[in-house]
C-alpha positions in Angstrom: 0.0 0.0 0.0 1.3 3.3 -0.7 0.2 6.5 1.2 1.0 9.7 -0.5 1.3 13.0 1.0 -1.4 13.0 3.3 0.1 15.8 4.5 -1.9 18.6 6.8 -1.4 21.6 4.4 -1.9 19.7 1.2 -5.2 17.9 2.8 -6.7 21.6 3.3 -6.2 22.0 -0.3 -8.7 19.3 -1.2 -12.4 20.6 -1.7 -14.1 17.8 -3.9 -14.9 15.7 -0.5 -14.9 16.7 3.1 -11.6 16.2 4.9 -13.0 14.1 7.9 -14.0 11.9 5.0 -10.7 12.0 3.8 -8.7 12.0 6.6 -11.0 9.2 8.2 -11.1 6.9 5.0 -6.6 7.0 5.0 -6.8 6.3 8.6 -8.7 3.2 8.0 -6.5 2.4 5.2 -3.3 2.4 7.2 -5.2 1.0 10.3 -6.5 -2.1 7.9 -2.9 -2.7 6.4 -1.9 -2.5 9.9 -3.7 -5.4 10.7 -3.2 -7.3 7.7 -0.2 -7.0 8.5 1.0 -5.6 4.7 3.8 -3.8 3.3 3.1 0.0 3.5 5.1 3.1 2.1 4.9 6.5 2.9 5.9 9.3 1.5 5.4 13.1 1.8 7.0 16.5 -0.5 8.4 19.7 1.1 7.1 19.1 4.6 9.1 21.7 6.5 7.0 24.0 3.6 2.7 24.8 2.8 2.1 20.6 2.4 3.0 20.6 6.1 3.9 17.3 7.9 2.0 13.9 7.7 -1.0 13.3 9.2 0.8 12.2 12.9 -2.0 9.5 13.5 0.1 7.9 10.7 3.1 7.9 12.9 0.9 5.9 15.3 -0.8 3.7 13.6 2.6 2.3 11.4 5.0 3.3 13.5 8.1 1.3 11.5 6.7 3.2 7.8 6.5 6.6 9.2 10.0 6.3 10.8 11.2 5.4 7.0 9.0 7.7 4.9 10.2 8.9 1.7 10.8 12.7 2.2 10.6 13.8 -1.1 12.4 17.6 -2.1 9.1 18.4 -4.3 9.0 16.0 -7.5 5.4 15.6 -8.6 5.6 12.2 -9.6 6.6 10.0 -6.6 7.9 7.2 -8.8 10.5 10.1 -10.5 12.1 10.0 -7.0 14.8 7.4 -6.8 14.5 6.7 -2.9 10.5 6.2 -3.7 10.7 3.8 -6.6 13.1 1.7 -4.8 10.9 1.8 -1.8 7.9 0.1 -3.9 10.1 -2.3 -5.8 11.5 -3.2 -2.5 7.9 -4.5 -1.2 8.3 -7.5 -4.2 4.5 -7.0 -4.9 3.1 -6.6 -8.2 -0.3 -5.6 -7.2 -0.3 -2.1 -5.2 -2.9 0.7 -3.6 -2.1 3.5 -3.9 -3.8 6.8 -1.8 -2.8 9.9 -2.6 -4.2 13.3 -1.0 -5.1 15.1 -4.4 -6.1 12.8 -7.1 -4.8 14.8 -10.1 -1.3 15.8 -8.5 -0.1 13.3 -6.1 -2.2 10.0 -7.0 -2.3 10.4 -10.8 1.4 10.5 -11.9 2.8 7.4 -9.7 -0.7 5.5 -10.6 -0.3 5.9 -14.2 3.9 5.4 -13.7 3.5 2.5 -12.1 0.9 0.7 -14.7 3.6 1.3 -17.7 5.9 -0.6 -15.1 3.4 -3.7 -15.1 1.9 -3.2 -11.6 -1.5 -3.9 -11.6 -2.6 -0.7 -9.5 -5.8 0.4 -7.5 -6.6 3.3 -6.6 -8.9 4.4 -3.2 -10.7 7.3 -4.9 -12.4 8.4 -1.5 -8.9 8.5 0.4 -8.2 11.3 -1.9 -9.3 14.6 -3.9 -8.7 17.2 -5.4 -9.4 21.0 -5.0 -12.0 20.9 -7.7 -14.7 18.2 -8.3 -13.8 18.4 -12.1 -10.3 18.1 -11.2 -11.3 15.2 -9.2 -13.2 13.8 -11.9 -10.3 14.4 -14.6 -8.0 12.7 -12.7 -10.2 9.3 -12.0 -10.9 9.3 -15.6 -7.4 9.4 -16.9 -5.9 6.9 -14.5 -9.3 4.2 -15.7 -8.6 5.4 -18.8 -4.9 4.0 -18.1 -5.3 1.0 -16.6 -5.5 2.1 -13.3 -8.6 0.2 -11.2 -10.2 2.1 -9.4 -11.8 1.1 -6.1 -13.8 3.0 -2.7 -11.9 2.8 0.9 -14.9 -0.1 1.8 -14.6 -1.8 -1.2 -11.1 -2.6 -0.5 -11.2 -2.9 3.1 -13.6 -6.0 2.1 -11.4 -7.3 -1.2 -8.1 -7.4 1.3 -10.4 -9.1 4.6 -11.8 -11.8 2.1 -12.7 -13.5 5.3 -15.0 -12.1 7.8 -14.5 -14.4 10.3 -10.5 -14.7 10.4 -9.0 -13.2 13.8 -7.6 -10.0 11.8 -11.1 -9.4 10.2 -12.9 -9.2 13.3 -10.2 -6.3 14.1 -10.1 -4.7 11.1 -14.5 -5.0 11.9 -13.9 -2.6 14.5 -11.6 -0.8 13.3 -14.7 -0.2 10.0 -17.4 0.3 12.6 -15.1 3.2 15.0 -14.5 5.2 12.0 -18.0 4.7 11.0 -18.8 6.2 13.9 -16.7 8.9 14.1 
């Protein structure tokens, strides 16, 4: 799973979908891979500038990926940055998430990167925007349009569970119902 820039300026940039909805569906993204115990990469641009610093429930929720987040020096396209793109080939999977704060800067370039690579790639639309809804919609578009598949923060919550009634379901169940709740 790759995280990118969920970072607390860029995330007040976003306007095609409320930020607790935002901020609540990447928190249950890195809570679920937490539990399911699955590779995750992080990675933020210019943090000591506007994007800010990663969302610090991050830091406490994957400890270990915060710790070695890819602090990029402002390339748009994650995968252009050397330290990045190693960090993703390093997890040995072919089949990768990717969030991204704003759908047409930060998801669309590594998304569409990736699939010319041969990674089959999802996308979680809703653990994203963008600071217009046509921007928004632009964005998903092109990266269908590429190959890209996209998918909703539920939807793949469920696809990676498969099994509701393993042990790390029924936490990842709680996990689903708190931020329901929330």
């Amino acid at each position: 799973m790759l995280l990118i820039d969920h970072q607390v300026g860029t995330m007040s940039w976003v306007k095609s979908i409320p930020l607790d909805e935002l901020k609540r569906n990447t928190l249950l993204l890195a809570k679920t891979a937490g539990i399911l115990k699955l590779p995750v990469v992080l990675t933020s641009s210019m943090e000591d500038h506007a994007q800010g610093p990663l969302l610090s429930e991050l830091g406490q929720i994957l400890p270990d990926a915060f710790a070695a987040r890819i602090k990029r020096v402002g390339i748009v396209n994650a995968m252009d940055d050397e330290n990045f793109a190693a960090a993703v080939r390093a997890t040995g999977r072919k089949k990768l998430v990717i969030a991204g704060v704003t759908n047409d800067v930060c998801t669309v370039f590594p998304a569409l990167s990736l699939v010319r690579e041969g990674f089959e790639v999802q996308v979680v639309a809703d653990a994203g925007g963008s600071p217009s809804r046509i921007g928004d919609d632009m964005a998903l578009r092109r990266m269908e349009r590429g190959g890209v598949t996209l998918t909703s923060t539920n939807q793949l919550v469920a696809e990676l569970v498969g099994n509701w009634t393993t042990p790390e379901s029924s936490q990842v169940v709680q996990v689903v119902m708190e931020a329901l709740q929330a």
